[in-house]
N, C-alpha and C positions, 0 to 999 in steps of 0.2 A: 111693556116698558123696555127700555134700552139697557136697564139692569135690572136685579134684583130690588123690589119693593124693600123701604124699611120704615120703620115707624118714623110716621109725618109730626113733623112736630106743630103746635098750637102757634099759630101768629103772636108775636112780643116784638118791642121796639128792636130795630136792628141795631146791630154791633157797629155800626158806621153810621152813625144819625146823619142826616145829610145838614148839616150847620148855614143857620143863617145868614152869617154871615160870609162875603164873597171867600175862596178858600185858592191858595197860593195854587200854581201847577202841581208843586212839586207835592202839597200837601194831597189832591186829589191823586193824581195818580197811584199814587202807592197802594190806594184799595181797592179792592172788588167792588161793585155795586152790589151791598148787601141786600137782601129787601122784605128780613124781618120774618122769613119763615122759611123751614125748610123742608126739601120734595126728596121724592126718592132719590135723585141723581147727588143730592148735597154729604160731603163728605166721600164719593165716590170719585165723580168727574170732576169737580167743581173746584174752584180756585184756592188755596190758604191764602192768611192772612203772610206768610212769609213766599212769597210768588214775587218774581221780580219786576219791578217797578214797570219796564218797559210792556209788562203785559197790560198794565191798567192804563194804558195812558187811553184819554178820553180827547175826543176830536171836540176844540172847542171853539163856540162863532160868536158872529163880532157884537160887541153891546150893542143893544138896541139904545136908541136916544131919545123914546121917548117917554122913560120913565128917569125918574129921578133918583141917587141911592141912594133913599128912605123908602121909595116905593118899592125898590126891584126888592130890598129885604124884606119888606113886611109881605109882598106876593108870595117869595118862597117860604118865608112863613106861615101863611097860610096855606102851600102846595102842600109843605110837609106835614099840617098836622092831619090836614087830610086823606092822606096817603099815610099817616098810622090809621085811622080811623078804618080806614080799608083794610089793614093789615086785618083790624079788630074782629071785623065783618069776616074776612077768610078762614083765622082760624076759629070761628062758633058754623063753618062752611054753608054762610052767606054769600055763596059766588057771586049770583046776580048783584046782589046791595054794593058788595065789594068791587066788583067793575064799575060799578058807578063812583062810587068814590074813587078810585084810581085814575078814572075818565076826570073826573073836576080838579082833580091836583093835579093833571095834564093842564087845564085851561086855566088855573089859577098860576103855572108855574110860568115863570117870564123866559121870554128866548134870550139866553145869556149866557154864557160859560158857565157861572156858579149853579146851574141848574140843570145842567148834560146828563150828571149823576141821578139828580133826582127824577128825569123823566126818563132814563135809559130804564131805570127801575120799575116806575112807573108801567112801563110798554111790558117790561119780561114779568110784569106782576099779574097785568092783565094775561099775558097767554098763559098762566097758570091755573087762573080761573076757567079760561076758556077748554082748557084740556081736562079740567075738572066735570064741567059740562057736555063735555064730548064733541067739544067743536073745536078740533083741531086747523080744520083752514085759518080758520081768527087765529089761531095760537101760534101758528105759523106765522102770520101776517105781523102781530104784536111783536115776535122775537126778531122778526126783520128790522123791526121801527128799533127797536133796541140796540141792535148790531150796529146799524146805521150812526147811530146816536155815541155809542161804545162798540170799536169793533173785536178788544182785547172781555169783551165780556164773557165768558165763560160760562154761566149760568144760562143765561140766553142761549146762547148756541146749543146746550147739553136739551134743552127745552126747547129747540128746536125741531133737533132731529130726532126724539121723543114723539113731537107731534108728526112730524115725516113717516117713521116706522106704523104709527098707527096708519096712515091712512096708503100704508105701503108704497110711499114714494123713497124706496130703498136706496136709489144713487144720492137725492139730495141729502139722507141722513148721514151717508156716507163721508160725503163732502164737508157736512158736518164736525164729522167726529176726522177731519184730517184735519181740519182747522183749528179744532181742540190740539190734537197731537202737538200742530204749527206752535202754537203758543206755549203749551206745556208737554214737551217731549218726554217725559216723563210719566206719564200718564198713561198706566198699564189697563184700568178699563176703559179707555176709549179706541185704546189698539184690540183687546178683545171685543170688543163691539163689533168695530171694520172687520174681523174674522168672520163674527157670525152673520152678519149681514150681508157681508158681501156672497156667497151662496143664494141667500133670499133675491137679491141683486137679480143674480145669474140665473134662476128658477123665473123669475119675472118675465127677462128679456125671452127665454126661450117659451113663454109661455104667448107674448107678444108675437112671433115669429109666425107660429101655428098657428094662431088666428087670423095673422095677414093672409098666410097660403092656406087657409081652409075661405078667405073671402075670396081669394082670386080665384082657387077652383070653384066656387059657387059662381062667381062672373063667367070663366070659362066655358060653364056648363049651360049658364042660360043661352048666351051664343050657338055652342057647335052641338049645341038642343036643337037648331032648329034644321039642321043637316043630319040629324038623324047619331050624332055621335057626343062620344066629353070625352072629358080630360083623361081619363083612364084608357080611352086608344092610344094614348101617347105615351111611349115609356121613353126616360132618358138614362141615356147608358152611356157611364164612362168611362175613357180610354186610362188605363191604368199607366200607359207611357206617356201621355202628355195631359192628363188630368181634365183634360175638356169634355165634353159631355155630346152627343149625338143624341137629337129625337128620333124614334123609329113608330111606325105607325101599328097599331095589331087591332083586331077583328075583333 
């Protein structure tokens, strides 16, 4: 993990119910997309409730016209109770049941502004599950849909680059946790995070290097194989006054 494990708490309604009915700008923004349970990065990385307004704002699109408002409410009515439902299913660590019900309060929930919150949730719920699972590609994939949906989400992002470190894709986690920083400058384990990782980073890349130049000298060799010589007749020496490099040939 990208921090210290600490005791998971049991899924309960979240602290920010997502309301059915349609909710002012001013009234969404102001909160995190809670989503009724919490992981190890919660209380670490993760948003307060006094976080400024600009962090929460949630990118929101145009009514659909073809539902009526009695229908868009009773839809997310029915998104959100399903998506406690799910909550229910994660914390008795029902992953699979729980993805499903997060997956249907995705397709119950209507494309509308008053519902950005609820499926930003939705998406960072499911890559919880999937990291639960050991299937961090999806948890990746899920915290993208999230970002997208909210980009000032915080949770998502932390759950992001969580799943990134595990599958040691160390620069994306990295980009990660600067984008935490971006948002919340304040935020002392996300800048000790970028410390440890970035090493890992640098261990990676040079690890990539050597196995470029252990494949080219393998190509090298099956070639000047066939002239009776490899790569080791060639040594490159360089000129300590202009840094360039001379091949020389030896026996």
């Amino acid at each position: 993990m990208l921090i210290e494990e600490v005791k998971e708490a049991t899924a309960t309604e979240e602290e920010h119910n997502v309301k059915s009915q349609k909710p002012s700008p001013s009234s969404s923004a102001h909160k995190d997309a809670s989503d009724g349970f919490e992981t190890a990065s919660d209380g670490e990385l993760g948003p307060t409730d006094s976080d400024d307004e600009s962090q929460h704002h949630l990118h929101l699109q145009e009514e659909p016209q073809n539902l009526s408002e009695a229908d868009q409410q009773k839809s997310l009515e029915q998104a959100n109770e399903v998506k406690l439902q799910g909550n229910g299913l994660f914390g008795n660590g029902q992953y699979e049941e729980a993805l499903s019900q997060y997956e249907l309060a995705l397709q119950f929930a209507p494309d509308m502004p008053s519902s950005v919150e609820l499926r930003s949730i939705c998406h960072s719920n499911r890559a919880i599950c999937f990291s639960k699972l050991g299937k961090y590609e999806d948890a990746v994939k899920e915290c993208t849909k999230a970002v997208e949906l909210n980009p000032s989400y915080l949770k998502a992002l932390i759950r992001r680059a969580e799943a990134h470190e595990k599958l040691e894709h160390f620069e994306e986690a990295i980009t990660d946790m600067k984008k935490i920083l971006e948002l919340d400058p304040s935020n002392d384990q996300a800048r000790k995070a970028i410390r440890r990782l970035e090493p890992l980073a640098e261990a990676k890349r040079e690890k990539m290097k050597e196995e470029m130049i252990g494949k080219l000298k393998d190509m090298g060799n099956s070639l000047l194989g066939r002239f009776g010589m490899s790569v080791d007749n060639f040594k490159a020496v360089k000129d300590p006054n202009t840094g360039s490099y001379s091949i020389s040939f030896q026996r």
